[in-house]
LOKE-144405 format. One record per residue (C-alpha): x, y, z. Coordinates in steps of 0.001 Angstrom, whole numbers, padded with zeros to 6 digits, always signed. Last residue first. Example, Ala and Ser with C-alpha at 12.3 -4.5 7.8 and 13.67 -1.06 7.14 Angstrom:
BEGIN
+013670-001060+007140+012300-004500+007800
***
This chain:
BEGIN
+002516+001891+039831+003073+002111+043498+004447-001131+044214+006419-001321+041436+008373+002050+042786+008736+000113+046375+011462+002036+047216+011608+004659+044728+014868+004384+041989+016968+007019+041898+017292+009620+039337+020594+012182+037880+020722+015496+036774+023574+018217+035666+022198+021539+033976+024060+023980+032257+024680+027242+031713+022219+030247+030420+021093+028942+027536+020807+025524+028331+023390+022544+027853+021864+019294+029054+023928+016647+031190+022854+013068+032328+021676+010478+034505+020130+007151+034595+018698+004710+037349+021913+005996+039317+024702+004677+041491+027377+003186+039205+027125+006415+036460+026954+008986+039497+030112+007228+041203+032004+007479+038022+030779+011269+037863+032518+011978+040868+035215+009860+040300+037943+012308+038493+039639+013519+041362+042880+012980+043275+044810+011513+040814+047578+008659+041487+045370+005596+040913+044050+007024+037422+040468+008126+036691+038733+006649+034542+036499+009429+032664+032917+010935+032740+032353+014091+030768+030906+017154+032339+029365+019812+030257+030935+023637+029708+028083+026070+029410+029046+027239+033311+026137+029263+034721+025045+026483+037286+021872+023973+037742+021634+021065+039748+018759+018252+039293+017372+015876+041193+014930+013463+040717+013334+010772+042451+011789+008132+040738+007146+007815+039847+007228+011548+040837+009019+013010+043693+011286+016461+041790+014604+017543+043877+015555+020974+043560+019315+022366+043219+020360+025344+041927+023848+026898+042069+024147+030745+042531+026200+032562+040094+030689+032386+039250+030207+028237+038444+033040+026248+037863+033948+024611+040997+030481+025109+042487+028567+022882+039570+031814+019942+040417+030647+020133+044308+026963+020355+043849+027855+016838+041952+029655+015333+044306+027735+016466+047274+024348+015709+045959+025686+011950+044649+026682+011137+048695+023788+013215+049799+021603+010823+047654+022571+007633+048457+023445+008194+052244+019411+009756+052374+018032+006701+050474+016857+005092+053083+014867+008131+054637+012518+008306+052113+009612+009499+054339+008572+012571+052172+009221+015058+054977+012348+012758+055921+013632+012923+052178+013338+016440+051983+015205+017321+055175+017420+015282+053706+018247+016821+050459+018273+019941+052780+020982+019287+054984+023851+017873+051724+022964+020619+049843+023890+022732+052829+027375+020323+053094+028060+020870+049591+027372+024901+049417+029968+025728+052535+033159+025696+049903+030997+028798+047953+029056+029383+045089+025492+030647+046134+022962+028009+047138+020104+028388+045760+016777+025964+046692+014130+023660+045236+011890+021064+046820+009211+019477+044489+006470+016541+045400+004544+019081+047321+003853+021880+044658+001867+018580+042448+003931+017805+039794+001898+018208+036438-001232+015808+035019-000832+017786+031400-002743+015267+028479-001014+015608+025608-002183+014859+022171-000588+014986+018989-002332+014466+015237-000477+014649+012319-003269+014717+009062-002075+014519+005148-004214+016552+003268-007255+016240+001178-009064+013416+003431-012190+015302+004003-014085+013806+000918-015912+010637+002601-016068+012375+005940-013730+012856+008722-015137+013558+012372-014210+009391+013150-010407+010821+013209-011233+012465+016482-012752+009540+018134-009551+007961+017621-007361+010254+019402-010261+010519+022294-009828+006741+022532-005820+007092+022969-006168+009643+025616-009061+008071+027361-011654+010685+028311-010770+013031+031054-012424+012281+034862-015375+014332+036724-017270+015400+033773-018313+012456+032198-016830+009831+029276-020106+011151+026831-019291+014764+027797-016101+014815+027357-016869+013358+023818-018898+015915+023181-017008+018545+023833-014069+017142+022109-016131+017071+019125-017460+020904+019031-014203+021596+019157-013320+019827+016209-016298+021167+014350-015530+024625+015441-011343+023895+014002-013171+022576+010464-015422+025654+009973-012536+027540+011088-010205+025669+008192-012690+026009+005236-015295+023307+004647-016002+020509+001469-012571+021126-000048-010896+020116+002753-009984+021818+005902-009745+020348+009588-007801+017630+009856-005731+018392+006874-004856+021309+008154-002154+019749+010879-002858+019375+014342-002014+019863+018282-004679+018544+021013-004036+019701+024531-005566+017692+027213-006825+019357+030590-006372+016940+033974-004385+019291+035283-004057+022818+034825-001865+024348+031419-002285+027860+032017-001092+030293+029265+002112+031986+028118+002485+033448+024551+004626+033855+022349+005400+035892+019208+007449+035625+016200+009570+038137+013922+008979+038112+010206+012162+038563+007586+011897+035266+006105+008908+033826+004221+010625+030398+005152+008293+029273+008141+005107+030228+007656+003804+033895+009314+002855+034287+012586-001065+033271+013671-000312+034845+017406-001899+032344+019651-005636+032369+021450-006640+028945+022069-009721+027018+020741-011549+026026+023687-013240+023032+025032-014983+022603+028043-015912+019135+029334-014772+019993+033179-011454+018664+032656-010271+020982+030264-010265+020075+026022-007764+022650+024812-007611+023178+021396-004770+023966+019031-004240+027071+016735-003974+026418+012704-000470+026887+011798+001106+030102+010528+004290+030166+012176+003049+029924+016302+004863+030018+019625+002898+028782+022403+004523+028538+026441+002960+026129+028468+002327+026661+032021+001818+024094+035005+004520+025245+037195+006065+021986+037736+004478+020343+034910+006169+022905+032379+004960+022502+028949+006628+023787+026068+005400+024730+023017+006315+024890+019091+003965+025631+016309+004977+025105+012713+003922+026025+009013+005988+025213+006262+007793+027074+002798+010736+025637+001607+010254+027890-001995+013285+029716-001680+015487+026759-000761+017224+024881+002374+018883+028083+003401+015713+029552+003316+014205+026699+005687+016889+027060+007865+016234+030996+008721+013080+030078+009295+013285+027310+011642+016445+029820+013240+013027+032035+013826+010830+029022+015324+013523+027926+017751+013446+031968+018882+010179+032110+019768+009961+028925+021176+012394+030030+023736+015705+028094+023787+016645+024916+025601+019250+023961+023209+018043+020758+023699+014980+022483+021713+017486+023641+018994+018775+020340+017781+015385+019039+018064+013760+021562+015816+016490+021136+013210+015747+017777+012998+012370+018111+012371+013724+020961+009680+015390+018673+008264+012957+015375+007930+010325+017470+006793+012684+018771+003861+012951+015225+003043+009188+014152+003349+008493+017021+001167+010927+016324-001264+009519+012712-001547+006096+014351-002462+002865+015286-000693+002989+019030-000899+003597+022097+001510+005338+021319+004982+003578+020522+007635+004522+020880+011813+003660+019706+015231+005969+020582+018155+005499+019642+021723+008750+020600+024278+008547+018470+027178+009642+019698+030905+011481+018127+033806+013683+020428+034405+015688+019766+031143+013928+019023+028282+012165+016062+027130+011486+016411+022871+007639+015284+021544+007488+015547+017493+005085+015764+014990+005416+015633+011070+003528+016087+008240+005406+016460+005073+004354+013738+003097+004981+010542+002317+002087+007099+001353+000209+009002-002026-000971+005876-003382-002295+004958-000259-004112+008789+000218-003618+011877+002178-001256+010148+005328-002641+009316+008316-000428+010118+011497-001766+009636+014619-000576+010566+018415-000650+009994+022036+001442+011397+025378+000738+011375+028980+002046+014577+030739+003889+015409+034717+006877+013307+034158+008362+012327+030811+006647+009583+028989+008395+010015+025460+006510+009012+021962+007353+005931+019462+009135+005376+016556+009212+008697+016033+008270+010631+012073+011158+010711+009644+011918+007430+009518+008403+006116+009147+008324+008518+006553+011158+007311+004495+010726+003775+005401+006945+004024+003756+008461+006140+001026+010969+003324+000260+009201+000263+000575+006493+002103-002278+009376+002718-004586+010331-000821-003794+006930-001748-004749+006613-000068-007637+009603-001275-009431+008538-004829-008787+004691-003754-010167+006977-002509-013308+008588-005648-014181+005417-007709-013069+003899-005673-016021+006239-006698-018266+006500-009890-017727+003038-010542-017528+002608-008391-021154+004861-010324-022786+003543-014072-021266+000610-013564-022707+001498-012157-026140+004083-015310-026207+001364-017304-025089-001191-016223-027996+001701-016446-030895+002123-019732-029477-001530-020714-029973-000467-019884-033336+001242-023500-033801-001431-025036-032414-002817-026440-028866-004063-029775-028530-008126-029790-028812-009594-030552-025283-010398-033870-023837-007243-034669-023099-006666-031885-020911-005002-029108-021450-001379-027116-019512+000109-024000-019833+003137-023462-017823+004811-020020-017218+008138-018853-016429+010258-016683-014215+012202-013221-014342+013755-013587-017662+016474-010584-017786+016507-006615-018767+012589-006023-019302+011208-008619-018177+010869-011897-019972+009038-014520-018513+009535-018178-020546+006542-019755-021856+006477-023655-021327+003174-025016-023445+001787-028179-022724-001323-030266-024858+000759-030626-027805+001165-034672-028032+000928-036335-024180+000317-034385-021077+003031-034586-018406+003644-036188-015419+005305-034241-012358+007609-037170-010774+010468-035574-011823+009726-031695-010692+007842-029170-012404+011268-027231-013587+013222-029987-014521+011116-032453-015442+009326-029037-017685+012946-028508-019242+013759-032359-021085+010693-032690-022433+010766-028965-023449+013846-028727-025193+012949-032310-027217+009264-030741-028203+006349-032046-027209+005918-029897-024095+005171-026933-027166+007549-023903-026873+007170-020342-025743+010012-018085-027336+012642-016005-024749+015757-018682-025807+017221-018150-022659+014230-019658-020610+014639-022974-023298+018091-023023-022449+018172-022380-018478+015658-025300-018462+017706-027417-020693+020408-027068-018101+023695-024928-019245+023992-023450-015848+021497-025186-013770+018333-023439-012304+016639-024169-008977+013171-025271-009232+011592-024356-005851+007930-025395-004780+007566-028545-007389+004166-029499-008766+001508-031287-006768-000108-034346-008003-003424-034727-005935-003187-031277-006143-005210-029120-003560-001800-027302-003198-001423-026499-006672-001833-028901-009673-003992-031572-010825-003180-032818-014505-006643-033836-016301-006665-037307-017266-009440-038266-014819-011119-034829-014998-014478-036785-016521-017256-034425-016757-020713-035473-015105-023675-035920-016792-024195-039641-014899-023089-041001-018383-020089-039360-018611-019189-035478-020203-015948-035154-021656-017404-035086-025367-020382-033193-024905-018941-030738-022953-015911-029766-025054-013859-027359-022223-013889-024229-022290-017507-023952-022332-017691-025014-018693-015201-022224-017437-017353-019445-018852-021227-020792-018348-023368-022309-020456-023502-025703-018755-024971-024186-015637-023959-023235-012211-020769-025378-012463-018686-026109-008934-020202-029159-008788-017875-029897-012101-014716-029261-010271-013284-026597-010840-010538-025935-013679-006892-025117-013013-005289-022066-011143-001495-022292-010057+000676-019521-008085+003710-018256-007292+005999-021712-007970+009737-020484-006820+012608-020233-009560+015825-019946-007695+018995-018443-010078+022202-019581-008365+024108-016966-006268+023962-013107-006507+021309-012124-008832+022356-008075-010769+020236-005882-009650+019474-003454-012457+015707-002565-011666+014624-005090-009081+015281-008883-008912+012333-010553-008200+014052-013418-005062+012948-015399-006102+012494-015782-009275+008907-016639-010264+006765-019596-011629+003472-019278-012912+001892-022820-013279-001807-023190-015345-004524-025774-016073-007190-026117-018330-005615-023636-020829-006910-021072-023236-010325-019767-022391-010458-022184-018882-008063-020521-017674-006622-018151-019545-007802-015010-018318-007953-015733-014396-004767-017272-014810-002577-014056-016223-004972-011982-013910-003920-013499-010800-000272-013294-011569-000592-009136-012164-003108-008799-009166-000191-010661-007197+002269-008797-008117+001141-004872-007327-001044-003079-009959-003323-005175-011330-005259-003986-014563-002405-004776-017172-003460-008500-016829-006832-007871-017439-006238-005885-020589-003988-008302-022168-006858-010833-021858-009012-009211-023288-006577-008209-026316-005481-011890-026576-008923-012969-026697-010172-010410-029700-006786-011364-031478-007580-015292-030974-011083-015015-031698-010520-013092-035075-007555-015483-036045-010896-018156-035630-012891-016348-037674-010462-015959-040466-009679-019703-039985-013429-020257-040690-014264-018174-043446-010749-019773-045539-012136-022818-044666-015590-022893-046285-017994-025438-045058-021307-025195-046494-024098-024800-044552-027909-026288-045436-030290-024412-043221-032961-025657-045899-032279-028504-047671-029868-029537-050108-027758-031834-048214-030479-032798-046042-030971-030359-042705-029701-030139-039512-031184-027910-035896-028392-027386-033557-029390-028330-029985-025943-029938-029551-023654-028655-031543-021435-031262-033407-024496-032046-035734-023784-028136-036987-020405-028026-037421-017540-027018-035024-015345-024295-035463-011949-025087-035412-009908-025116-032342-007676-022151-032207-006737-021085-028930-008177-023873-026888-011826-022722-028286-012556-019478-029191-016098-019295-030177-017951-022016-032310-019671-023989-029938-021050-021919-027430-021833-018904-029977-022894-021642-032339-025498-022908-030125-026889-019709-029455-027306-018277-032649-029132-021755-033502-031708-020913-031278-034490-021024-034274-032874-022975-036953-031011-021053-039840-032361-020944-043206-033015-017240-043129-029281-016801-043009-026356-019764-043019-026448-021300-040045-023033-022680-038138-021632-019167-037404-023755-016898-037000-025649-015412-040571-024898-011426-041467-022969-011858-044432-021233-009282-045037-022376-007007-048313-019922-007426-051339-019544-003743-052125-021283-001970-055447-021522+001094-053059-025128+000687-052455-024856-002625-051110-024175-005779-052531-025720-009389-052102-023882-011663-053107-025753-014217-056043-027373-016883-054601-026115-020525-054608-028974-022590-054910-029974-025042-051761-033641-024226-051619-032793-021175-049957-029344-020047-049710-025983-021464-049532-022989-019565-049646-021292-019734-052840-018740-016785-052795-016152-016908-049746-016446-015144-046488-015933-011683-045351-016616-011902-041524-013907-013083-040003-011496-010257-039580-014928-009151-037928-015191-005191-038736-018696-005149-040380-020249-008031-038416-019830-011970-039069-020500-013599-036076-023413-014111-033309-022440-014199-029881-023455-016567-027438-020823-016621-024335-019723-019826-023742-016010-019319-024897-014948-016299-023711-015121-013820-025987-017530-010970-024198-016270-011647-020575-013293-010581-021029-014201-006787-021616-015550-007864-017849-018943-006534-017524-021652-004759-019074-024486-007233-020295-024980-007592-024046-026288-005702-026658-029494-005832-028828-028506-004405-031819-030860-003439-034395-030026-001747-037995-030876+001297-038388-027461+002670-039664-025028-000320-040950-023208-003318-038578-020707-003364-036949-020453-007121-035825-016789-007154-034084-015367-004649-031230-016642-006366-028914-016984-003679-025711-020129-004914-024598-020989-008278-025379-021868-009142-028760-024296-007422-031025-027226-009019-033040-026968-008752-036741-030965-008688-038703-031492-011000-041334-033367-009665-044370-030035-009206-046751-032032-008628-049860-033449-005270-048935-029607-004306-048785-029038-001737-045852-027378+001896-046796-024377+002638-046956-023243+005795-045038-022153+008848-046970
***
């Protein structure tokens, strides 16, 4: 049953701020409260908050309180036969209290300097006095006011504690250690570091570095709003205030950059130093003492002066395994010197910093490692082969969630043609990144393979099993041909792309939905469409078009709907920038559309135009040289190339001649004009050409030596059904045309 309200305790108990745990007070009682903000915010000094609630450590204070007329009243109890609180702030003593005097004693009487006792009532300014005797008369009573004060330092510590633990990464950690103490605790405060943070169980190689991370000290006075606010109060006003009004930061130690006195960058530790002791020894100390006056030279630097008496604390940083830096706390001489429980409140401080820069180390190499991961596992950057431009964008579902298994992929293939492959696997974990990884690299194992998509997409499947029962992803595989401008679609379960043409029309295209990779046991389907030029294909994950907000066609009409528009806006005669239209596609995501992790690829199909290509077959016979030899420059003189005719029939023969050796079907041989001039020759024989140094006595051997000395680059692709050699020479005047 509650207690109920005394009818001899008439004064009323105000709240704090919100979230102070102190003043309690009984049913019906009111309680104004005060602004939401910072749990900080509520005990630092400055802010007016009346004392003595149900639940203040502080509250329960000593018989012979003053009352009215200056006779000690008996304590009022409530129903319970309990002593009631009193309910008076600090400095006033109930109905005898001066109007405003709440105020005052919240600014004069909260935590100062970590312990600096409560001051009385002439030492407030605005505080209303009385004869000894009188009314508002206040008795000191010491065991009242160090319970108050332990009450400040446990409510501060606990603020403070929960700012710190807010940040997440280092530098939210450091920022919160001086936002919370300065001015509350300390006028002035160094954080040093290791550096480098050793991570986990690294063990330091070399000396032990301490660097200075940051400093934070009080502004300037012009920097005030009013005299009530945070950093003013911490600070005694009346005291360090001149005669213009202005407080005097003569004696106050500068640090930091802006420093008139700066401290030292790098402190490096000696073996056996009085640094390394004190930093061994885990416990703050005061700058007074002999470790300390012989440590802080050390670690702030020589000419670094320090605060007389106990105006310096030197908390070491103790992670979890080692000391990881240390921290300087640092008053002025205007401000109380710091006590011996003051320690207590640094060693709390310095705790939790440690601790939680511990674990904001840990997550930033956790974070290094998934953005290496996928940065790994996706390409550094895309191909230009001939006949199709190229773009993509990879956002992944959140920051905190930075891998996934997303991927895209662009592979050249022999003949000139690109093989396009976008895939996901299920979930947004390491293991999905990893499994990503494989089966990307599965896909280009099997694209230089130069098999169908069809079948690349079944040995997907078969690899995903192997890789577990529940590997499950979706994937859809093409290949573009420039020279005949067709692409060829095989789909596993992945949303269908859209192709924007160059008229403005947009169309989703019509592919065989297949089942995911790793159901096993499914047979897939392709499908051969026309890819004209000037049209852009766009390939995509799920997460660009389904979210919990719309389902995946809703999303795929949108997108369509988009590239239409866009056309539109860029006009009908000429595509829209390839990298522009990428971007403009990520604008169509909302607020709560990013669900999934999005891989976007797009490829915009210019082709070989029918002119620019010569292709023949030339069965496998002694005679097939010197006919490769005829028409490679019969080509050359319809495309006016003639200088390079000795180049190239020289490299035609040598090569046609190695294909024939081997080969039991026709040998092909076309030649491609794009931005160089290719040529390629095709046989039956799976067996690839390596180039060696011939000796003087051997007879062959320098075909391929002469290929490797006479070529922009060249090279050999196994396919299916043989091989195919090619090489490319360099246009005269190639710079001239780009």
């Amino acid at each position: 049953m509650p207690a109920q309200p005394n009818p001899d305790q008439g004064t009323s108990r105000p709240r704090g701020g919100a979230g102070d745990p102190a003043g309690d007070t009984s049913p019906g009682t009111p309680r104004p409260r005060g602004g939401a903000g910072d749990p900080a915010e509520g005990i630092l000094p400055g802010a007016a908050r009346p004392r003595g609630g149900a639940g203040d450590p502080a509250g329960d204070t000593s018989p012979g309180t003053a009352g009215h007329g200056g006779s000690a009243a008996p304590r009022p109890r409530d129903r319970n036969n309990d002593p009631v609180r009193d309910a008076s702030p600090v400095g006033g003593s109930g109905d005898g209290a001066a109007p405003g005097a709440g105020e005052a004693a919240g600014q004069g009487a909260a935590y100062r300097a970590g312990g600096e006792p409560a001051r009385s009532a002439q030492d407030i300014p605005g505080q209303a006095t009385h004869p000894a005797g009188g009314p508002g008369q206040n008795t000191a009573h010491p065991a009242g006011g160090e319970g108050r004060r332990e009450g400040d330092r446990l409510r501060f510590v606990g603020a403070a504690t929960r700012r710190i633990a807010r940040g997440i990464d280092l530098d939210e950690i450091v920022l919160g250690l001086c936002r919370a103490t300065v001015p509350t605790f300390s006028d002035a405060i160094l954080v040093y570091l290791r550096d480098p943070l050793p991570v986990g169980d690294e063990r330091p190689v070399g000396p032990v570095v301490l660097r200075l991370r940051r400093t934070d000290r009080l502004r300037p006075i012009d920097d005030l709003t009013d005299s009530s606010s945070t950093i003013g109060a911490g600070v005694d006003l009346a005291g360090a205030a001149g005669a213009t009004g202005e407080l005097d930061f003569s004696q106050l130690p500068l640090v930091g950059p802006q420093g008139d006195l700066p401290a030292a960058e790098l402190c490096e530790i000696r073996p056996g130093g009085a640094l390394a002791e004190v930093l061994r020894g885990v416990r703050p100390v005061f700058g007074s003492s002999a470790a300390a006056k012989a440590a802080l030279p050390e670690l702030l630097g020589a000419d670094h002066p320090l605060p007389r008496g106990n105006r310096a604390v030197l908390a070491p940083l103790r992670g979890r395994r080692r000391v990881i830096g240390a921290a300087v706390f640092l008053r002025s001489p205007e401000r109380p010197a710091f006590e011996q429980n003051d320690l207590l409140v640094a060693a709390q401080l310095a705790t939790h910093t440690a601790l939680g820069i511990d674990k904001a180390v840990l997550y930033g190499r956790e974070a290094y490692i998934a953005d290496e991961l996928q940065r790994t596992m996706l390409p550094d950057s895309l191909p230009q082969p001939t006949g199709v431009r190229l773009a993509s964008r990879y956002l992944p579902a959140a920051e905190t969630a930075r891998v996934g298994g997303d991927w895209y992929d662009a592979i050249p293939l022999p003949g000139s043609r690109v093989a396009l492959v976008v895939g996901d696997v299920m979930g947004h974990s390491m293991t999905s990144a990893a499994i990503m990884g494989q089966l990307r690299t599965t896909a280009q194992t099997l694209a230089q393979l130069d098999l169908p998509p069809a079948e690349v997409l079944h040995h997907l499947d078969e690899q995903a099993q192997r890789l577990g029962s529940d590997r499950m992803a979706t994937c859809l595989y093409a290949v573009y041909d420039p020279v005949s401008h067709r692409i060829t679609i095989a789909n596993a379960g992945h949303p269908p792309p859209v192709l924007l043409h160059l008229g403005g029309r947009a169309e989703v295209l019509r592919v065989p939905p297949g089942a995911p990779i790793g159901v096993g046991g499914v047979d897939f389907e392709a499908v051969e469409l026309d890819a004209p030029a000037g049209a852009t294909l766009l390939l995509y994950t799920d997460g660009l078009v389904e979210s919990r907000l719309r389902d995946v066609w809703t999303g795929i009409e949108q997108l369509r709907e988009r590239l239409a528009t866009t056309a539109q806006l860029t006009g009908l005669d000429h595509p829209p920038p390839l990298e522009a239209l990428c971007d403009d596609v990520l604008d169509m995501l909302g607020p709560g559309d990013r669900d999934d992790d999005i891989a976007l690829l797009a490829a915009r199909f210019d082709g070989i135009a029918p002119s620019d290509v010569a292709y023949w077959f030339l069965d496998p016979e002694e005679t097939a040289p010197g006919r490769a030899r005829r028409f490679a420059r019969r080509a050359l003189t319809r495309w006016g190339l003639e200088e390079l005719s000795d180049s190239l029939e020289l490299l035609v023969s040598e090569v046609v001649t190695n294909a024939v050796r081997y080969a039991e079907r026709p040998v092909t041989l076309r030649l491609l004009r794009t931005d160089v001039l290719r040529c390629e020759v095709g046989d039956d024989s799976p067996q690839l050409p390596r180039q060696r140094r011939a000796r003087d006595t051997d007879e062959g051997g320098r075909g391929l030596f002469l290929v490797n000395r006479m070529t922009r680059r060249w090279g050999a692709t196994r396919l299916s059904s043989g091989k195919v050699v090619w090489f490319e020479l360099p246009l005269p005047g190639a710079h001239e045309r780009r």
